[in-house]
C-alpha positions as CSV (number, residue, x, y, z in Angstrom):
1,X,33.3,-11.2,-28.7
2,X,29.6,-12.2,-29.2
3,X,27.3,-9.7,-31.5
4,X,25.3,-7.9,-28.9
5,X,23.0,-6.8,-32.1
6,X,23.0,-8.5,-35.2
7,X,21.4,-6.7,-37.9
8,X,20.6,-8.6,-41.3
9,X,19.1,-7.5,-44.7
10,X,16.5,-5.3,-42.9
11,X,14.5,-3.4,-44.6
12,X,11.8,-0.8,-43.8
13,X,8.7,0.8,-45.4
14,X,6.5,3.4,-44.5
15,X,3.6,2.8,-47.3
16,X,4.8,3.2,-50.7
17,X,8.5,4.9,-49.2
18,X,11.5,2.4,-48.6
19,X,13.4,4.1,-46.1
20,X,16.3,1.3,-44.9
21,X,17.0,-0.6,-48.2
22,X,19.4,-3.6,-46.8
23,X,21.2,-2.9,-43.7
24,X,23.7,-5.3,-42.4
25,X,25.3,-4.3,-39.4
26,X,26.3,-5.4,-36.1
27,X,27.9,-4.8,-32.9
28,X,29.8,-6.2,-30.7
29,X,29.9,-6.2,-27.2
30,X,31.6,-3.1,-25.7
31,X,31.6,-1.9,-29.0
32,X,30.2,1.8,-29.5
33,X,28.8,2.7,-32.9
34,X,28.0,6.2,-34.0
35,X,25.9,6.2,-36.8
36,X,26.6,9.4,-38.8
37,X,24.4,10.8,-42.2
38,X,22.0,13.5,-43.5
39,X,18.5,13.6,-42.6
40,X,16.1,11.5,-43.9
41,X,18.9,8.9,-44.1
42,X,17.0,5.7,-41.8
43,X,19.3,6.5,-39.1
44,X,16.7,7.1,-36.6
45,X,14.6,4.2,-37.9
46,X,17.2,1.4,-38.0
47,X,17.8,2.4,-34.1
48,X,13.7,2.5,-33.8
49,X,14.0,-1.0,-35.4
50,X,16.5,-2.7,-33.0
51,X,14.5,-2.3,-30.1
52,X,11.0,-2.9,-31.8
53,X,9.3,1.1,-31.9
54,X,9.5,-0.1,-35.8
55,X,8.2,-3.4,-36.9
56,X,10.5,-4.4,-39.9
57,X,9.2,-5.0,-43.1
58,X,12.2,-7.4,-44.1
59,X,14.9,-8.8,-42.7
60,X,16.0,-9.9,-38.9
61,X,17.3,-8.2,-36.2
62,X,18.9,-10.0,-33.1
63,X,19.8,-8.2,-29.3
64,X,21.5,-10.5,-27.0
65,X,21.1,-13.4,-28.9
66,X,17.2,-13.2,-29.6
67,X,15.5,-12.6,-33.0
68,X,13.1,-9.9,-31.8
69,X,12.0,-10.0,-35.4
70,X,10.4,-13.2,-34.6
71,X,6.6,-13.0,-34.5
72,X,6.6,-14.7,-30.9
73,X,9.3,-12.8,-29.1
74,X,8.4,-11.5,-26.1
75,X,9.4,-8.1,-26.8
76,X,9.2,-6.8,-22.9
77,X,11.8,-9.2,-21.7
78,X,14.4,-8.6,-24.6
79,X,13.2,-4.1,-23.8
80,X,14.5,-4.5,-19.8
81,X,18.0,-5.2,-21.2
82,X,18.3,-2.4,-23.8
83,X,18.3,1.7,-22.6
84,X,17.2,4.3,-24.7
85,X,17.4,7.7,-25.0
86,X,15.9,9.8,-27.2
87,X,15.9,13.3,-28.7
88,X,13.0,14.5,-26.4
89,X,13.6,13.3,-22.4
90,X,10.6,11.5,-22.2
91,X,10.3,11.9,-18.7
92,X,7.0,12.1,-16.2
93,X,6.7,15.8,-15.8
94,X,4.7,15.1,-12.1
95,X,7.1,12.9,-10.9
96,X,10.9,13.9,-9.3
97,X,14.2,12.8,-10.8
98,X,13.8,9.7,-8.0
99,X,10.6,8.7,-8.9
100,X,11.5,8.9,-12.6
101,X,14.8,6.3,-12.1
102,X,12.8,4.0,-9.8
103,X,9.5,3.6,-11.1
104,X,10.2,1.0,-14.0
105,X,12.7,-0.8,-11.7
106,X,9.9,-1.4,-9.6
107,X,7.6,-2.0,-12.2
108,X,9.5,-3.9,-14.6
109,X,12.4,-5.9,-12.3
110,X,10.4,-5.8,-9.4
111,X,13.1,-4.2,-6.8
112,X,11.7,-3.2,-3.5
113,X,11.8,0.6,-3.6
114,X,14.7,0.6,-1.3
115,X,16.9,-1.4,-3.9
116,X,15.5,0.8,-6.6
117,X,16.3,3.9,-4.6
118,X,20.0,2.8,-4.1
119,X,20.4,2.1,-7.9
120,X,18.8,5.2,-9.1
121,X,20.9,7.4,-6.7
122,X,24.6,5.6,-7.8
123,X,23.4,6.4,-11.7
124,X,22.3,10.2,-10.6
125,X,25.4,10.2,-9.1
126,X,27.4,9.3,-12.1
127,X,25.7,11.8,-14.7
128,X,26.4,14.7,-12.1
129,X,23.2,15.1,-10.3
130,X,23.3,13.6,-7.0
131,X,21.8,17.0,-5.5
132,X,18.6,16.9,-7.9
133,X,16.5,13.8,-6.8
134,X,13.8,15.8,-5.2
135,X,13.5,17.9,-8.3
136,X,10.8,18.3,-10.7
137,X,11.7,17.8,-14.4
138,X,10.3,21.3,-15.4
139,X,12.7,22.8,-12.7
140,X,15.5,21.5,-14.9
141,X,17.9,22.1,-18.4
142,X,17.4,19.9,-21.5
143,X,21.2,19.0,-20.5
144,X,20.2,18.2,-17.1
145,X,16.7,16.7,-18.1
146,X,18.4,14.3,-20.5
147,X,21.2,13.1,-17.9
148,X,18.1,11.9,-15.8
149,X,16.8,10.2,-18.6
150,X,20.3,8.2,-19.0
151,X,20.6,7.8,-15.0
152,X,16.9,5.9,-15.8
153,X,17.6,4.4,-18.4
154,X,21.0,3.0,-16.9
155,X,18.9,1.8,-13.6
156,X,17.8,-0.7,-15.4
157,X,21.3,-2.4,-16.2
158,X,21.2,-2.5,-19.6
159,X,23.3,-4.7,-21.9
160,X,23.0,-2.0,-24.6
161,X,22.2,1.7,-24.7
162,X,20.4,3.4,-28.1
163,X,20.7,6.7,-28.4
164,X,18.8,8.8,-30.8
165,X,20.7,12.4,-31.3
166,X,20.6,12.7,-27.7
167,X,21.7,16.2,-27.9
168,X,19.9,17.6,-31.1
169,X,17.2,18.8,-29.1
170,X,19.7,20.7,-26.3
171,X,20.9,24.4,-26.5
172,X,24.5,24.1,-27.6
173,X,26.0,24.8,-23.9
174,X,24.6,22.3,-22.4
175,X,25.8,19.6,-25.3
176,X,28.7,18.9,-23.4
177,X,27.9,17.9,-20.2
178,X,25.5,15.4,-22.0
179,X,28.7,14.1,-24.3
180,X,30.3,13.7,-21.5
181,X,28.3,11.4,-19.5
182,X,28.6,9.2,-22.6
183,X,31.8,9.4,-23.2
184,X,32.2,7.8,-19.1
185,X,30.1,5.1,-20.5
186,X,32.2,4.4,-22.9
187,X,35.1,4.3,-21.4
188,X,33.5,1.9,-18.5
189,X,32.8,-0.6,-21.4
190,X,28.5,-0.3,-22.5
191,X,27.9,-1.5,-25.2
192,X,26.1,1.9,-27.4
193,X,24.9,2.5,-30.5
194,X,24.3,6.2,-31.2
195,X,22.3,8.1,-33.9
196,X,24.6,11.4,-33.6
197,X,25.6,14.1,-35.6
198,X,28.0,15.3,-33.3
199,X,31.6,15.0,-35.4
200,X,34.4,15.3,-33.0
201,X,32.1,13.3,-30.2
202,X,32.1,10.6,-33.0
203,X,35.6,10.3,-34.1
204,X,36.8,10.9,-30.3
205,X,34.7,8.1,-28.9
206,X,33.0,5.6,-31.3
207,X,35.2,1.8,-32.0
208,X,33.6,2.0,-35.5
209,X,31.2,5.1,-37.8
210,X,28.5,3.4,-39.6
211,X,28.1,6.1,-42.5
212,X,23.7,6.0,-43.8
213,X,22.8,7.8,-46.8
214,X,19.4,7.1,-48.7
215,X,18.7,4.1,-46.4
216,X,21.8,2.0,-47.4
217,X,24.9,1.9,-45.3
218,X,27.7,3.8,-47.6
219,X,30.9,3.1,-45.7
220,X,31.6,1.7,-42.0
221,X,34.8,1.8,-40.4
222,X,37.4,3.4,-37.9
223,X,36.7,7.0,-37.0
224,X,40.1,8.0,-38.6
225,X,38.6,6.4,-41.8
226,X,35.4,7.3,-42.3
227,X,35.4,10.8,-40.3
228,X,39.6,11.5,-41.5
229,X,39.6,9.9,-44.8
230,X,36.1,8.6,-46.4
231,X,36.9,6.8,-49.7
232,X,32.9,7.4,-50.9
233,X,32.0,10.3,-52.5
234,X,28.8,10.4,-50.5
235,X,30.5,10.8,-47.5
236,X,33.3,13.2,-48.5
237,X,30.1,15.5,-49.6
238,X,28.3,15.3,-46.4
239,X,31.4,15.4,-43.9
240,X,32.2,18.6,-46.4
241,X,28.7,20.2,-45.2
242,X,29.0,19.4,-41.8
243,X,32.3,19.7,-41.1
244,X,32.1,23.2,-42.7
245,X,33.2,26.5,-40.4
246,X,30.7,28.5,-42.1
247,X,28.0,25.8,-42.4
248,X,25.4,26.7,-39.7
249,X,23.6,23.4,-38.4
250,X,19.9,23.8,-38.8
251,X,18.7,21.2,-36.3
């Protein structure tokens, strides 16, 4: 299996704040890697890193076998083979669901709009929302909002999909649906790395849990490991907090 990300001593600043001290990390393809820890942790930026929304300050990072840490990457062409998602949907609030799947396949890959129109429809399809294309985003859930942005993001046959807490930002009844969509993906073999601090999504779906505290990776390993039985006292005290009954989440 070839590393679809290859992540080496990077490290990341923010002025005078070192927020990822060292990472090593990588994934392989078909792999999917929850990335689990408290706030504040570098989660969010070692995602931000892999696809270039953060310029490291150390370190390299490889996707699909280029160093986009290299000065002379061409950043675009390595970005039309990685999906995002993010906390917030990000999509055009005056264009429909359609024009919101098709408009970067047109852009960016160049499909005629009939091609573009085919592929958005068979990923609408797939995250539940066939009957929705002539929608506006407003006229939509957060849950429903965010499956059109996978459904986009997936139109662009990725070779890896980056989630950032995809559901942090969603009322807690529409979490599922959102899970669930993912969860498919899994199972049909994408390569994903998620930012998530959804527990029992993590230890249900995820090959391997990176565990981030304090911008260092603590412990990585199985979900039955890290999530069932951490060995680091780090994690043990966070997996005690958010595992907790009577702990409410604050988002």
């Amino acid at each position: 299996m070839s590393a679809v990300v290859r992540i080496t001593d990077l490290h990341k600043s923010f002025g005078e704040r070192e927020v990822l001290k060292g990472i090593d990390l990588e994934v392989a393809e078909g792999e999917v890697v929850c990335v689990i820890g408290p706030s504040g942790s570098g989660k969010s930026t070692l995602l931000r890193c892999v696809n270039l929304l953060e310029q490291p300050t150390g370190g390299t990072v490889e996707v699909l076998g280029t160093e986009v840490t290299d000065p002379d990457v061409d950043i675009d062409a390595v970005r039309t083979h990685v999906g995002m998602v993010f906390q917030q949907f990000n999509l055009f609030p005056h264009r429909n669901v359609l024009d919101n799947c098709t408009l970067a396949q047109r852009q960016v890959l160049r499909r005629p709009r009939e091609e573009a129109e085919q592929v958005a429809r068979r990923n609408l399809t797939q995250v539940g929302l066939a009957d929705r294309e002539t929608s506006m985003p407003g006229q939509l859930s957060g849950g429903q909002q965010q499956r059109v942005a996978i459904a986009r993001a997936l139109s662009m046959d990725p070779a890896l999909m980056l989630f950032d807490e995809p559901t942090s930002a969603l009322d807690p009844e529409l979490v599922g649906d959102v899970l669930a969509v993912m969860r498919d993906l899994a199972d049909a073999g994408m390569t994903m790395l998620v930012v998530t601090h959804e527990m029992a999504f993590a230890r249900e779906v995820a090959d391997r849990v990176v565990f981030m505290d304090d911008g260092v990776i603590v412990e990585q390993g199985s979900p039955d490991t890290v999530i069932g039985a951490p060995t680091e006292e780090r994690t043990k005290t966070f997996l005690a907090r958010v595992l907790d009954p009577t702990h409410h989440h604050d988002a």
